[in-house]
C-alpha positions in Angstrom: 0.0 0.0 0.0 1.6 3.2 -0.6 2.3 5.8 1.5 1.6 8.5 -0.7 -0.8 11.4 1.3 -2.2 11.9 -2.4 -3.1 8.3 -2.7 -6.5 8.8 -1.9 -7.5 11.7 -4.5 -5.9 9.5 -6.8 -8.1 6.0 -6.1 -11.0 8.6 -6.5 -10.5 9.7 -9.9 -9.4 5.6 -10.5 -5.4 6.5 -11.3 -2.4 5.5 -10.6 -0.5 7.3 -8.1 1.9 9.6 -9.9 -0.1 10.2 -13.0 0.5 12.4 -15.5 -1.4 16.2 -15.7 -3.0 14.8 -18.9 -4.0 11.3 -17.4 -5.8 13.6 -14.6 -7.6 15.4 -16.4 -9.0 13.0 -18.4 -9.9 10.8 -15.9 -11.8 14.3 -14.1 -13.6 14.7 -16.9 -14.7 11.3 -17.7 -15.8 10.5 -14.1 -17.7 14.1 -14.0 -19.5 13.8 -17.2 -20.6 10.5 -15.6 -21.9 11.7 -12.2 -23.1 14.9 -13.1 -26.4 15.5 -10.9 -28.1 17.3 -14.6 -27.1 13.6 -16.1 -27.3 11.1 -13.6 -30.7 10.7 -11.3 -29.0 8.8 -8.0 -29.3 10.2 -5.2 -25.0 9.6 -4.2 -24.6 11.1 -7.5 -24.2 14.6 -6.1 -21.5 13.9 -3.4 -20.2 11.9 -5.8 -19.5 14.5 -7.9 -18.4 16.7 -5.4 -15.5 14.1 -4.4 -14.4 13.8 -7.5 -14.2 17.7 -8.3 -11.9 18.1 -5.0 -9.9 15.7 -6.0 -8.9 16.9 -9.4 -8.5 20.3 -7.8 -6.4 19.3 -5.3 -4.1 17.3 -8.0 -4.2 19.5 -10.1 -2.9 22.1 -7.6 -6.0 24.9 -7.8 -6.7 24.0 -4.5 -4.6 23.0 -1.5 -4.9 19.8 0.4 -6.9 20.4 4.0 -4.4 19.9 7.2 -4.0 17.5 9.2 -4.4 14.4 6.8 -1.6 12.3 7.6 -0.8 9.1 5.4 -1.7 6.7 8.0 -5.5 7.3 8.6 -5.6 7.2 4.5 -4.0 4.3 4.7 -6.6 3.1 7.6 -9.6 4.6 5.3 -8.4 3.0 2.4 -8.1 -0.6 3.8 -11.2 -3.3 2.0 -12.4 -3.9 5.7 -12.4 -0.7 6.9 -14.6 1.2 3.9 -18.0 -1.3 4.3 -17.4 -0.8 8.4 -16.9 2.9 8.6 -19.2 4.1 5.5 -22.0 2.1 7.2 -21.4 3.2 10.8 -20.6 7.1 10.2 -21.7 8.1 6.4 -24.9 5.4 6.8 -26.5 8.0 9.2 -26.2 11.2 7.9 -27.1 10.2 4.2 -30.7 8.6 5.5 -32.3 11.7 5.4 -30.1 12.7 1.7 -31.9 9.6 0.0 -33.8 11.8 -2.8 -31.5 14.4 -3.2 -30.2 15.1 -6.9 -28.5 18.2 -8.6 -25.0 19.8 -9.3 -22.2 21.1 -7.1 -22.6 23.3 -4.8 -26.0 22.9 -3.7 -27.0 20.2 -0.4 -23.8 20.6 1.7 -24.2 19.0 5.3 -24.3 21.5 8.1 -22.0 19.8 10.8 -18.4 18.7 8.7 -17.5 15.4 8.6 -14.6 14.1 10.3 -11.6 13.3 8.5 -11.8 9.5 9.2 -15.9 9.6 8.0 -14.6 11.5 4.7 -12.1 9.4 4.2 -14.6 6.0 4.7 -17.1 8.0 2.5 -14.7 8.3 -0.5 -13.5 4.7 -0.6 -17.1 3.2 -0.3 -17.8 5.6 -3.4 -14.6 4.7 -5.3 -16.0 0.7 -4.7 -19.0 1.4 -6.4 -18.0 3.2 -9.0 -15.7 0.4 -9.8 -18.7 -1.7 -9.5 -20.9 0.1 -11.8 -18.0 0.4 -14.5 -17.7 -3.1 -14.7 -21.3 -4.2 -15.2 -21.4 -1.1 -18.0 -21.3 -1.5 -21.3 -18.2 0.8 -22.7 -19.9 1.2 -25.7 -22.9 3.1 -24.4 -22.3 7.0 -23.7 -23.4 7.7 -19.9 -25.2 10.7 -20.4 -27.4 8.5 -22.8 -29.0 6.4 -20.2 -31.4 9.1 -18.9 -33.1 9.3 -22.7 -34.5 5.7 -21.9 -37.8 4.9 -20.3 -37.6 3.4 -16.8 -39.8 1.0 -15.2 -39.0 3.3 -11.4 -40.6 6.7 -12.3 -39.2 7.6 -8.7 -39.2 11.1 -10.4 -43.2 11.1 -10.0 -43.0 10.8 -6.4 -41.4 14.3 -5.8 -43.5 15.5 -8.0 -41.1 16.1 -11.5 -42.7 17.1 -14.8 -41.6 13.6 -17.2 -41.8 14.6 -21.0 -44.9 12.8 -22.6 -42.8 11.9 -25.9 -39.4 11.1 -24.0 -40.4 10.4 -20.5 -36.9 12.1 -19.1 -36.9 14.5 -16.5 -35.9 17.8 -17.7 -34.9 21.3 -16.0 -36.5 23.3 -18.5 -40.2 21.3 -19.5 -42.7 23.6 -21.5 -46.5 23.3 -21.9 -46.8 23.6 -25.4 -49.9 23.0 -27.9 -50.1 22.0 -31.7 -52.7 22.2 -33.8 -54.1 19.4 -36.9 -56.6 20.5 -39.4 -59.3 18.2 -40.5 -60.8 19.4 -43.8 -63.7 17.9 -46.3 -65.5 19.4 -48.8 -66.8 22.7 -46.8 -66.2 21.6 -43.5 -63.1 22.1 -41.2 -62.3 21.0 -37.9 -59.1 21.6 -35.5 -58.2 20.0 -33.1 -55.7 20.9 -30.1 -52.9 18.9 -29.0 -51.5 19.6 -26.0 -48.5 18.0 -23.4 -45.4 18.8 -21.5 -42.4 18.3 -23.5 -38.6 18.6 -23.6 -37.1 19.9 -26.4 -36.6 16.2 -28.0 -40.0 15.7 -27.3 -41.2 18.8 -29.0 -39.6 18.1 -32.0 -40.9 14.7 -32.5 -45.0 15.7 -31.7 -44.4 18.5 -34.2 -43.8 16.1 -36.8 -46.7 13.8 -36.0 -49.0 17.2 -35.7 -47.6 18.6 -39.2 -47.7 14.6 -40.7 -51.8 14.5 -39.3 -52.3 18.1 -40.9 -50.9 17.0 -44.3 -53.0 13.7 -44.5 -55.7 15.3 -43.2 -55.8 19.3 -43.9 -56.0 19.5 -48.1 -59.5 18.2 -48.3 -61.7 20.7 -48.3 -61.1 24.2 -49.9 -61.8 25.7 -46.3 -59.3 23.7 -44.7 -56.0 24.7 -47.1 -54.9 27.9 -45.7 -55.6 27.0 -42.6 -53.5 23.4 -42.8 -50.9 26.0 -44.3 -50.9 28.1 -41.0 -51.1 24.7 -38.7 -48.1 23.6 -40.6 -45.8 26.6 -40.0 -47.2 27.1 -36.7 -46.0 23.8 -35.5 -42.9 23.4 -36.6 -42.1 26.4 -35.7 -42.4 25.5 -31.9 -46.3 25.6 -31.6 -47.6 27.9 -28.8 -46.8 28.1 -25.0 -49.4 29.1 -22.8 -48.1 31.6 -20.4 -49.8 31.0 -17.4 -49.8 27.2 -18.1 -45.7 27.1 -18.5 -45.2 29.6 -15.1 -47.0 26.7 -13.0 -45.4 23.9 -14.5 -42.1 25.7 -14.1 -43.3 26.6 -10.5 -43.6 22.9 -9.8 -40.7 21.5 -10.9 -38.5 24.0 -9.5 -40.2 23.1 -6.0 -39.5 19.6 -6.8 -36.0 20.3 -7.2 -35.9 21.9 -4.4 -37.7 19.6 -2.7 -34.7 17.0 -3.8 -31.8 19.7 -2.6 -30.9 21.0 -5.9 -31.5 24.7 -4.8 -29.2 26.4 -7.7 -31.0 24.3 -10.4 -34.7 25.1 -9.0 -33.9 29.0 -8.8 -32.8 28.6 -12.6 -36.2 26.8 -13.1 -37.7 29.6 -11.2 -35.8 32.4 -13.9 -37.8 30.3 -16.4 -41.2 31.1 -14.6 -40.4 34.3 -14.2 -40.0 35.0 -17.7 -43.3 33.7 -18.6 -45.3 35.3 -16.1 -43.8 38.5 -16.4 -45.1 41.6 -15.0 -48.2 40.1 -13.8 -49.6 40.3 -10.0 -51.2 37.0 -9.9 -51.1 34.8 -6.8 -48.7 32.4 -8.6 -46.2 35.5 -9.8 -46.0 36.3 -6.3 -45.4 32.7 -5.1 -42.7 32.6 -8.1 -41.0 36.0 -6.3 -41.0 34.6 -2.9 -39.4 32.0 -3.7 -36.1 33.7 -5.4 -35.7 35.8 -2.6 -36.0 32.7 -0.6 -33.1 31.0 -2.7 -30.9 34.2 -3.3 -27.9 33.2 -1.9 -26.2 37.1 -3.0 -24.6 35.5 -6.1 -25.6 35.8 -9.9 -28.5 33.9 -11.0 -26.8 31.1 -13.2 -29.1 29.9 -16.0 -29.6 27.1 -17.6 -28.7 26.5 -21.3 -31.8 27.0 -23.5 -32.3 24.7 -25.8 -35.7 26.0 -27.3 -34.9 27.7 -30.3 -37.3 28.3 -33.2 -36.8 26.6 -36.5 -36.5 28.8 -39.0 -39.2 29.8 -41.9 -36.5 27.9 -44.0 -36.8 24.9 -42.5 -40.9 24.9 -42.0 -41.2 25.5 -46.1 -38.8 22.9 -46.6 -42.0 20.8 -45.4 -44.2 22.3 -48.0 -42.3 20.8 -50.8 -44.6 18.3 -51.3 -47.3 21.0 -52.6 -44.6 22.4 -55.5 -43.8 18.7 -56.7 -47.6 18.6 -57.2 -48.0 21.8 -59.0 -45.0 20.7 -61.0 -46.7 17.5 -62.1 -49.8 18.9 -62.9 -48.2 21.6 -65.3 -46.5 18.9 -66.9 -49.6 17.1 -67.5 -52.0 19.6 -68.2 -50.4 22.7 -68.8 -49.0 24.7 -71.9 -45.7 22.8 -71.9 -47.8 19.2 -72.0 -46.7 19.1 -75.9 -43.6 20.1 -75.6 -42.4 17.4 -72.6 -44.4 14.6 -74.5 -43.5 15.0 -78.1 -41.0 17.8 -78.7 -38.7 17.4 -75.8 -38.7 13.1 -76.3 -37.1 13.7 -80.2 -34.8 16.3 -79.2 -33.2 14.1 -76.7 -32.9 11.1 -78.9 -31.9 13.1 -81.8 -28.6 14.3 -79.4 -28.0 10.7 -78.4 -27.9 10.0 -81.6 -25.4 12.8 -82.7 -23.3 11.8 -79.6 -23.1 8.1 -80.7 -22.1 9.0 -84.0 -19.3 11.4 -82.6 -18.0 8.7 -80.1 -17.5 6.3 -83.5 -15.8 8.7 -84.8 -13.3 9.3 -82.6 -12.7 5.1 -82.3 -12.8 4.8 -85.8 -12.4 8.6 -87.2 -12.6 8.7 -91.3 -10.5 11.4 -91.3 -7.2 9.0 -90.2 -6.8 6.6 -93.5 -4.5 3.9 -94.1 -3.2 2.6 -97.0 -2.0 -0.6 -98.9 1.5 -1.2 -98.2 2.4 -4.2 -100.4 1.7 -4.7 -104.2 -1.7 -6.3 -104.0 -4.0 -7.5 -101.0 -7.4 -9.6 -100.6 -10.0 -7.7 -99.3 -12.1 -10.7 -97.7 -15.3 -11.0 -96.5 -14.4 -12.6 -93.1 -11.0 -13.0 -90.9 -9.2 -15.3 -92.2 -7.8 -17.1 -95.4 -10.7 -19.9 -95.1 -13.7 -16.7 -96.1 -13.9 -15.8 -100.1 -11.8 -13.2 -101.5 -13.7 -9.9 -102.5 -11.3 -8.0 -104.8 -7.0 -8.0 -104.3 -6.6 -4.3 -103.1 -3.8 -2.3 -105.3 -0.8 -0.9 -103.9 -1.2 2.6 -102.4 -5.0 2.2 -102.2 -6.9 4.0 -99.3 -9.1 2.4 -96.6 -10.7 3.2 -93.3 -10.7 1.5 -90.8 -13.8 0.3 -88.7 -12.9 -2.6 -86.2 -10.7 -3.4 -83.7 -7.3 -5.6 -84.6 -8.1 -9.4 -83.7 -5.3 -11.8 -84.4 -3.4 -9.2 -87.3 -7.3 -9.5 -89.3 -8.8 -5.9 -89.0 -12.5 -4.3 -90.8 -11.8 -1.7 -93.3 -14.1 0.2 -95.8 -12.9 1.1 -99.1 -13.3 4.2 -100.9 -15.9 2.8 -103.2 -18.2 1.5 -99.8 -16.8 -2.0 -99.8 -16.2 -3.7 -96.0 -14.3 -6.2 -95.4 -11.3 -7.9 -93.9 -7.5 -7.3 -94.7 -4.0 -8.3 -92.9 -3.4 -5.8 -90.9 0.6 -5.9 -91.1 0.0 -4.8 -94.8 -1.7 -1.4 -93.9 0.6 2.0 -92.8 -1.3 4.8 -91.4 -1.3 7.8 -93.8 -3.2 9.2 -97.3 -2.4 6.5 -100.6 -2.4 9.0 -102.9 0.1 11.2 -101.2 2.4 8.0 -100.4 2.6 7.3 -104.1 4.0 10.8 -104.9 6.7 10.4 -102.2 7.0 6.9 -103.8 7.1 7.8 -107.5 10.2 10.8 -106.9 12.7 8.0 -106.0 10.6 5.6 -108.5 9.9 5.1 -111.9 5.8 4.9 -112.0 3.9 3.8 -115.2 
């Protein structure tokens, strides 16, 4: 067992003793995304978290180790036998009444400090766990993941937390939000209000379903299409929140938070409130104001991220494409341009295709490149090879074309006059005849 005075921060953050600055860090911030009280819904979670954030500070040097720690009561607090005895007999009593408690650092510290020796049993019965959890984990599963799935406990309910409808997650910032689907046919109309608490995932997802129902629905009737338009746009632009709606069900999970000892996170809830109640003198704004004072602890309110943002105008028309495929369709069909696509537009293509083909031939076989007769005669035959009939012997210095590929020295040529057929191709050089017979006929006597 080492010695080291260190060694417990350390086992906390699950290092080796000595680690590097980088190894540190890494294993702070692995360890805090995990038991971040916003992410993870235990109740030890938060004094977890707590642990872990001293002992990166206090490794990493930003803050300085508390006196009086001296290597042999870590040593004592670290021991297998002594974590299960002394987390059971001092940190078993204090934590009874903690059970339910949930939220970030800084909020739910104990009034009476804990001895070193309860702190130090404390920290090793967490580090046991934690090494427990990690090895039943998958590694392949992100840890701020597992609060998207729906859980059989809805322990949330008890304290009285908002769940989304879509999602079921707990979240700090729920809304109360309504969509609305047209039903239209023939003259009549109807609409129809859906309403829930949502997160943001949520949201999303039931203003697809409202905007899907609308489409399906909305476009029978010629009352019902520029309303369906509206209900569209509407919804997926966020849909509407009820102000007075949204202030209590802010109101109520910030209690609940409270409630659970997450004060900083329930007086950013509260912000929330605030902002949709405004100005107003209600009985519930002035419940909402109590209770900031009540929670102003002197420092800046911190709030939370907000994750509602509007989709754009851009993004609700890029559902409305449906409605300009059909008007292209039906301009196509029935419109001026109905001749044009069906007759003109039909020979015009196949009229290029055919222009194309005939310039792709050329270049493979251009007529523009002749050859010519290299010997003093050769058979122009109508197959390859010297079994197929003989056309006509071609004269010396006679021009062809060519129009096949070379297969075992036999190659298709036309003559001048139209004829096709097969020669040798070792008997042809590239070039005009009649120019390689003037060339010819300097150095030789011609008839």
């Amino acid at each position: 067992m080492s010695h080291d005075p260190l060694s417990i921060y350390y086992r906390q953050l699950g290092i080796k003793p000595g680690a590097s600055e980088k190894e540190i860090k890494l294993a702070y911030r692995k360890l805090a995304f995990e038991y971040h009280p916003d992410r993870n819904a235990d109740p030890d979670a938060e004094e977890r978290f707590k642990d872990v954030t001293e002992a990166y500070e206090i490794l990493a040097g930003i803050r300085k180790r508390p006196a009086g720690r001296s290597a042999n009561s870590e040593k004592t607090a670290a021991r297998p036998g002594n974590n299960a005895q002394s987390g059971n007999a001092h940190a078993g009593g204090q934590n009874t009444g903690n059970a339910g408690r949930q939220g970030f650092a800084g909020a739910g510290r104990k009034q009476r400090p804990e001895s070193r020796e309860e702190r130090y049993a404390r920290a090793s019965s967490a580090y046991q766990q934690h090494q427990e959890k990690t090895g039943q984990r998958d590694p392949k599963v992100n840890p701020g993941a597992r609060r998207h799935h729906k859980s059989s406990q809805r322990a949330g309910d008890i304290n009285g937390y908002a769940r989304c409808a879509v999602t079921d997650v707990i979240s700090a910032q729920p809304r109360h939000i309504e969509f609305t689907v047209i039903h239209g046919f023939l003259n009549s109309i109807r609409r129809d209000t859906v309403s829930a608490v949502l997160s943001p995932k949520g949201a999303r997802r039931m203003a697809l379903r409202a905007s899907l129902r609308t489409w399906l629905s909305g476009f029978w009737g010629w009352r019902s299409i520029l309303p369906a338009w509206r209900a569209i746009i509407s919804n997926m632009r966020g849909g509407v929140f009820p102000p007075e709606a949204n202030a209590q069900l802010l109101f109520n999970q910030a209690t609940a938070f409270e409630r659970s000892g997450n004060k900083p996170l329930a007086r950013a809830v509260l912000l929330q409130a605030s902002d949709f109640i405004g100005n107003n003198r209600s009985a519930l704004a002035e419940q909402i104001r109590a209770n900031m004072r009540r929670l102003d602890t002197g420092e800046p309110a911190r709030r939370v991220r907000d994750e509602w943002k509007h989709v754009a105008m851009f993004d609700a028309l890029l559902h409305l494409s449906p409605i300009f495929v059909i008007i292209f369709c039906l301009l196509l069909a029935f419109g001026p341009a109905h001749g044009y696509f069906t007759t003109d537009f039909p020979r015009q293509v196949e009229t290029g295709i055919a222009t194309v083909r005939e310039k792709i031939e050329d270049l493979i076989t251009p007529k523009s490149d002749p050859y010519y007769v290299d010997q003093p005669f050769l058979n122009l035959r109508t197959g390859a090879g010297i079994n197929f009939p003989i056309m006509r012997p071609l004269s010396r210095f006679e021009t062809v074309f060519l129009r096949g590929e070379n297969k075992n020295f036999w190659i298709r040529v036309e003559t001048e006059l139209g004829e096709e057929g097969y020669v040798n191709s070792d008997a042809l050089t590239p070039g005009d005849g009649s120019a390689a017979r003037d060339e010819w006929c300097k150095t030789n006597k011609c008839d």
